[in-house]
N, C-alpha and C positions, 0 to 999 in steps of 0.2 A: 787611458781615460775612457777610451771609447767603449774596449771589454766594458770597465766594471760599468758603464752606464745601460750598456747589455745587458747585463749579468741584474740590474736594479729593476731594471724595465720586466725582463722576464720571472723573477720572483713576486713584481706586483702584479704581474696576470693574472699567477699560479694563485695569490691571494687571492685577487677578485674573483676566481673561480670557484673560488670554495664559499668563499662567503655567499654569491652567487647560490649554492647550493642549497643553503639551509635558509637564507632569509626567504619568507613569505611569497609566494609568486602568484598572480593576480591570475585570476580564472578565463579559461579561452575558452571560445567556441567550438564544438566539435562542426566535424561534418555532420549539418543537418540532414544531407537525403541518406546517409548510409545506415537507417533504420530508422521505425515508428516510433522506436523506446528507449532508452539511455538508461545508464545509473551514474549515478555523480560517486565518485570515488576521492580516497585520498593516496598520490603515489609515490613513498621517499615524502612523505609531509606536502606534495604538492596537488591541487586541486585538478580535477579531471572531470569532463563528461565523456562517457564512452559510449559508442552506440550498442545496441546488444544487438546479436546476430543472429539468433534464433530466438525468434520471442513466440510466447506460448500461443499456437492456435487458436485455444478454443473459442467456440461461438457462443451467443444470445441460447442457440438451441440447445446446445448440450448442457445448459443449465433448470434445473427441472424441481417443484415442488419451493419455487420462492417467489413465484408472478408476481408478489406484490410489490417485494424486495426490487425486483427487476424491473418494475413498471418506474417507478420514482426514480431507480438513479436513470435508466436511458431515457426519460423524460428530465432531467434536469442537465443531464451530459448534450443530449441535442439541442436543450435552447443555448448550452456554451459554445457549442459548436457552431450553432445559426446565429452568435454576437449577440444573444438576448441576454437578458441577466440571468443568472446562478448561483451555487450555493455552494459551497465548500461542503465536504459530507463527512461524514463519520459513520460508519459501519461497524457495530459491535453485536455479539453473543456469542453464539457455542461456536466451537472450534469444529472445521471441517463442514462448515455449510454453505460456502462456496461465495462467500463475503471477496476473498483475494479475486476468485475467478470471473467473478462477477465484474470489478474493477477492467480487468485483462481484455473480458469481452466486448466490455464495451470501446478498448480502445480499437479493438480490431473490427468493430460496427463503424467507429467512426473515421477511420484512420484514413480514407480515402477524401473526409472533408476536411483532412487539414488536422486531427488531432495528435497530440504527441504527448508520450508520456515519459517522465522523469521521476526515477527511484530514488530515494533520498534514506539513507539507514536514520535509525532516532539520533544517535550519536552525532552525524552531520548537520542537523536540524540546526544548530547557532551559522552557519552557512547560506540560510534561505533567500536572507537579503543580494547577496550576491549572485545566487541563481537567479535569480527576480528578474534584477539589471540587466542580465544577459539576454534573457528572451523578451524582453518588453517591448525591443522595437522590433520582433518578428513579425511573420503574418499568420505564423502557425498559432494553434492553441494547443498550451500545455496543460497538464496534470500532472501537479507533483505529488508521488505516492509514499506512501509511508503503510509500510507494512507492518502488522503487530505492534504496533504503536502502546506503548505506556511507559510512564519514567517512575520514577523513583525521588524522595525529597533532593532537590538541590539540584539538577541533573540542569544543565545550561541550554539543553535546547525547550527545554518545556516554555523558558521567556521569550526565544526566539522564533517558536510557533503562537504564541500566545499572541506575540507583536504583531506577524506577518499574518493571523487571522483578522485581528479588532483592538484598536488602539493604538497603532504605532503610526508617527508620521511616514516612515518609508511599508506606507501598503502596499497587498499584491496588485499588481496590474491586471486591466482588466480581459490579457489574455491568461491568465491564469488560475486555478482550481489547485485548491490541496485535498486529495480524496487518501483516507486513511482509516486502517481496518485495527482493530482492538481484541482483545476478551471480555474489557473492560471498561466500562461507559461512562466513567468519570475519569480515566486514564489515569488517574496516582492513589496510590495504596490510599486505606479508608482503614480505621483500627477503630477499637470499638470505645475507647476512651473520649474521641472526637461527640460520641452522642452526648456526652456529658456537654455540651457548648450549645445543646439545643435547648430555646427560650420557650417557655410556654406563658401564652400570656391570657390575662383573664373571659378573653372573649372563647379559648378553646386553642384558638390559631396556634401554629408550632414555627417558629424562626430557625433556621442552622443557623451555626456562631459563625466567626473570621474563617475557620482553619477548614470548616466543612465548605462554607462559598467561595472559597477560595479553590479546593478542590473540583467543584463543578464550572470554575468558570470557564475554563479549558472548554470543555465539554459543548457549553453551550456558546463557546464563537464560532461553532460549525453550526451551520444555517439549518443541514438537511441530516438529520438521525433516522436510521436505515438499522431497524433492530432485526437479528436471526435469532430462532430458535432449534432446540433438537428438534431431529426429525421422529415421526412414528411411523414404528414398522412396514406399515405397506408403504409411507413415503420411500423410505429406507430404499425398501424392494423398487417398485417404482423409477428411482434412479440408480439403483443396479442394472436391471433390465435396458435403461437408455443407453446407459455404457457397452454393457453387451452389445446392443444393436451399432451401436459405433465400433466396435470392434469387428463386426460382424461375424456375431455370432447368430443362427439361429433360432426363429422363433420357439420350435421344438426344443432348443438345447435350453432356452431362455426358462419359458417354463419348468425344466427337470433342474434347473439350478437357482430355486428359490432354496429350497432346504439350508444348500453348503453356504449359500449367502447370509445365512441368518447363523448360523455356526459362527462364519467367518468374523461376524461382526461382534457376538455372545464373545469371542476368543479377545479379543478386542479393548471391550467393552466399550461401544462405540456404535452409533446407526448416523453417523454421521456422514454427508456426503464424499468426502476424502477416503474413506472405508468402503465405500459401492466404488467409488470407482477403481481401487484397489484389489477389490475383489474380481471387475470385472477384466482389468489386466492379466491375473495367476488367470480365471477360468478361459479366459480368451486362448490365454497362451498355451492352456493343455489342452483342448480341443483342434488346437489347429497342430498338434503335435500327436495325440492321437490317432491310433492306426485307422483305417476306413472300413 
């Protein structure tokens, strides 16, 4: 009798371990000091913050030819940081002009007063509530970031940012910021069918219909819109040349490598800042490989 009650006992562990497995498993805390910046991950279907271990350098300086871009968000990142009020932001335009790195720097501006940043992919987004919870009774402040942000009709995190910006009872706390970078500055596809829903009425005025305001309201629950655009050419150059000098390269090298730089970029098709600094890694890297 006593085997088979053995034998009972250890088969329903073996269950509860598996069930154990797949059911739901409610979000821990990482270790806070073992890094500035996390990504929230899913692992075996269970929720994870991890800290990241090498987070990107770059500074306020190494970013070049967007001062204004730069002035607004570390002016609205330091009053979060000093417990003033602030904006949730949105950063959208052309690709490679330093929208992400911008984000980055400024965590590494402020990361000594307490800032922290957490990665969140678009697909995690119906998740935000739960991150929320976790750091609200911290003393750090967070930024949760969202890179290249834009969904697609139907896509379940678009309600669950939508919530966590403006109109949900469970808001963000007021240690938190969601700062998030685009292509696209209404974030969900826009067809050209939708203009048909615009109203014109007899004063002149023009109304979008349902499917078009419904579209931008996303857009406009972030407080702070942070537009980029392409660069021109001597910008181009200009933050080629800063790379270089981060590299250290040569004032003399710098100037005799405008030409390949504008090549590089022509090859490209691109004078985007992600392309100067691409450029300045290959010429960096044959010059200090070049014989003397």
């Amino acid at each position: 009798m006593s085997a088979s009650l053995d034998q009972l006992i250890s088969r329903a562990e073996r269950l509860l371990s598996r069930l154990e497995a797949i059911l739901p498993q409610p979000l821990t805390a990482p270790d806070w000091s073992a890094s500035v910046a996390f990504r929230y991950r899913k692992r075996a279907g269970r929720p994870v913050i991890e800290p990241v271990r090498h987070v990107a350098s770059i500074r306020l300086a190494d970013i070049r030819e967007v001062d204004g871009q730069k002035e607004r968000l570390v002016r609205n990142t330091e009053q979060f940081v000093a417990g003033r009020s602030a904006n949730n932001a949105l950063l959208t335009g052309a690709r490679g002009t330093g929208k992400s790195s911008l984000i980055k720097a400024c965590l590494n501006e402020f990361s000594d007063r307490g800032l922290r940043l957490i990665e969140v992919d678009k697909a995690d987004l119906v998740d935000l509530p739960d991150i929320v919870d976790l750091v609200a009774g911290r003393p750090e402040r967070f930024i949760i970031y969202c890179d290249d942000l834009s969904f697609d009709e139907g896509e379940p995190g678009y309600k669950a940012l939508k919530s966590i910006l403006d109109g949900s009872v469970a808001a963000a706390t007021a240690n938190v910021l969601i700062y998030a970078t685009s292509n696209r500055r209404h974030l969900l596809p826009e067809y050209m069918k939708e203009n048909l829903s615009y109203q014109h009425t007899e004063d002149g005025e023009v109304h979008p219909g349902e499917v078009v305001e419904e579209k931008i309201s996303l857009s406009e629950r972030f407080g702070l819109w942070i537009s980029f655009y392409p660069f021109s050419q001597e910008e181009y150059l200009t933050i080629a040349a800063q790379w270089l000098r981060h590299f250290g390269v040569s004032e003399e090298a710098i100037a005799a490598a405008r030409q390949e730089a504008l090549v590089w970029a022509l090859e490209r098709g691109s004078r985007s800042g992600r392309v100067a600094y691409q450029f300045a890694r290959d010429y960096a890297g044959r010059q200090a490989g070049a014989p003397a």
